[in-house]
N, C-alpha and C positions, 0 to 999 in steps of 0.2 A: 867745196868738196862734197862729195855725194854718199849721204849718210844711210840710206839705204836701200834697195831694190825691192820690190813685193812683184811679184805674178799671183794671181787668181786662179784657184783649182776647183774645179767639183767634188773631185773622190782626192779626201789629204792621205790616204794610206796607201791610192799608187803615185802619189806625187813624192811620197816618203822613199816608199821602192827604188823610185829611180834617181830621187836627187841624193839620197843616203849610198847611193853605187858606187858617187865620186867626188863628192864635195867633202868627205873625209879622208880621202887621198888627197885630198890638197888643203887639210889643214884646220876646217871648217868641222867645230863642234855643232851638235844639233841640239836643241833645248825647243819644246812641247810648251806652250799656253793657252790655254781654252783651246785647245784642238788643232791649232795651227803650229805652222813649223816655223822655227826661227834659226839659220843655222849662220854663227858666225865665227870670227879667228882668235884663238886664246887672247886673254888679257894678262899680263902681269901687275900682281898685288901694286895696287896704287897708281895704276897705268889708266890712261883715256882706253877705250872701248876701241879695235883698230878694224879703219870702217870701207866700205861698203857691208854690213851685215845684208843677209839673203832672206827676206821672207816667205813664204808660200801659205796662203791664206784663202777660203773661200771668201765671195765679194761681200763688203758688209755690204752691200741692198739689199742681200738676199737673192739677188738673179743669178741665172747660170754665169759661167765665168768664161770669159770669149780671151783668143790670143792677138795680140793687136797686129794689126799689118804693117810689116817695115820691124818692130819693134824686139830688141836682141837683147838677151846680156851673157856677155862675155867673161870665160873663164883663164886665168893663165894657169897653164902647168907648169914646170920644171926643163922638160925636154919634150924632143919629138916621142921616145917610146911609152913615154907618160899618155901625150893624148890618145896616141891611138888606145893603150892598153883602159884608160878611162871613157873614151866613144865607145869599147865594146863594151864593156862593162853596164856605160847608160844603154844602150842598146837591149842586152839581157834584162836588164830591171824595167824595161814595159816602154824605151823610147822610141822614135824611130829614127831611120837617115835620111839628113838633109844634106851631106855631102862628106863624102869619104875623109879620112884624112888625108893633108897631103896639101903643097904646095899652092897656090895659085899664082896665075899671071898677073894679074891686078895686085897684088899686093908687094911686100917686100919681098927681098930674098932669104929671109932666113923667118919669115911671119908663116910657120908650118899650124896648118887648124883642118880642125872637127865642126861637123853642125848638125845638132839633132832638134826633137821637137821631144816634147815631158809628153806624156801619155796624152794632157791638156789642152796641146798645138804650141805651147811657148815653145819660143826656138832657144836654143843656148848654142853656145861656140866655143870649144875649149880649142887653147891655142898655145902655140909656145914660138919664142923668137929669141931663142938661146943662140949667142952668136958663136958659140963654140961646137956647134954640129954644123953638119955639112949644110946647108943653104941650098938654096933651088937652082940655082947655076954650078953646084958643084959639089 
């Protein structure tokens, strides 16, 4: 099981901007330690930690913080008007587009997704595969 995800930022106040747009539309508290962002999913009293937690951290070497080639992390939402209404939302808070919402060919028929990049170059993909909306044949 995959305990947690970190991306590398330079500036944590536009990385806050724009991850605080939509990772708390889908459920993700954010908590602050020595300057870095930690944003993860309620716990209930007495409950394990429920994980992937999301970190955003400048690099500990101290170098600038580069976005890895190939390297994604992915968001589900709820529905299709969820992503879009969260791609523009990261969009507004300082992201850019990596590809509209909306269907693709390569995937499944109901895998409806967003792909942006943080101010930083990380890529993110918010996605939804509710099988109860319409699907991309129909």
């Amino acid at each position: 099981m995959i305990a947690y995800v970190t991306v590398g930022v330079d500036d944590i106040k536009r990385a806050e901007r724009f991850y605080s747009a939509f990772l708390p539309s889908l459920g993700y508290g954010l908590e602050t330690y020595h300057g870095d962002l930690s944003y993860a999913l309620p716990v209930a009293p007495g409950q394990s930690p429920v994980q992937p937690e999301f970190y955003v951290k400048a690099p500990f070497d101290g170098q600038g913080a580069s976005a890895g080639n190939g390297a994604m992390v992915a968001f589900e939402a709820g529905s299709q008007s969820e992503v879009r209404a969260l791609h523009a939302a990261a969009l507004a808070a300082g992201g850019s587009d990596e590809g509209q919402p909306g269907f693709r060919a390569s995937y499944g028929a109901h895998f409806y997704v967003s792909y942006l990049r943080d101010p930083q170059g990380n890529k993110i993909a918010l996605f939804s595969s509710n099988p109860n909306e319409p699907g991309r044949d129909g």
